[in-house]
Residue, then its C-alpha position, 0 to 999 in steps of 0.5 A: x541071576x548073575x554076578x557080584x563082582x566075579x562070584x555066581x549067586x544063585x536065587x534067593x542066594x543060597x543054592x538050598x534056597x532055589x527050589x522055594x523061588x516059584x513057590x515064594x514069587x507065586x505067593x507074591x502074586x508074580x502073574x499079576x504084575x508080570x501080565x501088567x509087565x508085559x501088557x506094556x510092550x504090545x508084543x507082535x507076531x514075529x518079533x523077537x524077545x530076549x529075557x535077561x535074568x530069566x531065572x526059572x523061565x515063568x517070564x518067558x513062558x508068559x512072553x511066549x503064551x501071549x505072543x505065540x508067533x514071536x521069538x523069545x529067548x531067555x538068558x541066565x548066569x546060573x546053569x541050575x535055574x536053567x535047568x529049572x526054566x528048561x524043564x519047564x518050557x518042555x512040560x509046557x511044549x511051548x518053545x523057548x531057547x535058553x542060554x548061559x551068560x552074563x547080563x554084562x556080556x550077551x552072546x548075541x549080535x547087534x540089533x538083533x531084538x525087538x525088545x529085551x525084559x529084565x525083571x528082577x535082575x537089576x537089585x542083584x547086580x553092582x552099580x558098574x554092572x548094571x551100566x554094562x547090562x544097559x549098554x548090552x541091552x542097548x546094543x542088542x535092540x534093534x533101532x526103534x526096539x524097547x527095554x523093559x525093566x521090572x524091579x526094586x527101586x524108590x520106596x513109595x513110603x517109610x512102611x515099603x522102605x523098611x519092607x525092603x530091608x529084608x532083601x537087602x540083607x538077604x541079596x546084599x547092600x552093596x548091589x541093592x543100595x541105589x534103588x533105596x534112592x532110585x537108581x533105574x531112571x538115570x542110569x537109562x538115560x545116561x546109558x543113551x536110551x530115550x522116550x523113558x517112562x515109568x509105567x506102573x508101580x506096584x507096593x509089595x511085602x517086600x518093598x515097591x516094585x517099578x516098572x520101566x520102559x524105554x527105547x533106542x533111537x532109530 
């Protein structure tokens, strides 16, 4: 997760509430549309994948057990998820480098990734934040490397519109509003990024999920 306006929130937003986020998004059939989320980046070996919002690390992990040979990386604001995403990486001895930061604010170089996945990270930031992030995931692709969003945007119908109202309470109006109306399109384009699509969409008890690609331009 990451900030609203200068406050850390934790996942599920209250820290009681941490320890039931693998076993809710497991209820919620995450690998199913994660392994779809994935699937659309044609990973190769060597490259090198950078997970912003990892969260407890299972996107990571799954980048890393479909490509073995890439590099991935994953980074969050809160250190207790980390912890979470650490541990479980080294049950796994599968190798994952995680580290703290800002979405806003990536502590690495420029153009040093081949892609850079968000998943669910975008309903939990302000709107001047999510075009920090975007132009932070922009300046960290390399030429010709692609974004890959997963997240909460435009209900599908009036039934998923009131499903998603649940999250809104729980994750907050002022960062989740935009995506009632659809923010995620426009804000990659105003943000420079090109051959944007939408590559799937996914109806869930808690609101419709998109996903999105787009790359930086050689």
């Amino acid at each position: 997760m990451t900030r609203k306006s200068s406050k850390l929130v934790p996942a599920l937003r209250f820290r009681c509430l941490t320890v039931l986020y693998d076993p809710l998004m497991k209820w919620a059939q995450e690998e199913t549309f994660k392994n779809r989320f994935i699937a659309q980046a044609e990973l190769l070996p060597d490259q090198r994948v950078l997970d912003v919002g990892c969260g407890t690390g299972t996107l990571a992990l799954m980048l890393k057990d479909t490509q073995p040979r890439a590099t991935v990386m994953g980074l969050d604001a809160d250190p207790e998820v980390l912890k979470l995403a650490q541990k479980k990486a080294q049950n796994s001895n599968i190798d994952i480098s995680f580290h703290q930061g800002l979405s806003s604010h990536l502590p690495f170089d420029a153009a040093v990734f081949d892609h850079v996945f968000s998943s669910l990270l975008f309903h939990h930031l302000t709107l001047e934040m999510k075009h920090k992030t975007l132009q932070e995931a922009f300046r960290v692709l390399a030429p010709g490397g692609s974004l890959h969003i997963l997240d909460f945007d435009k209900p599908q119908s009036f039934w998923m519109r009131l499903a998603f109202y649940p999250v809104q309470v729980l994750d907050g109006f002022e960062t989740t509003r935009d995506h009632v109306t659809g923010i995620i399109l426009e804000a990659l384009r105003e943000e420079g990024f090109e051959g944007i699509r939408e590559t799937n969409q996914f109806n869930t008890i808690v609101g419709t999920l998109h996903m999105y690609s787009a790359d930086k331009p050689y």
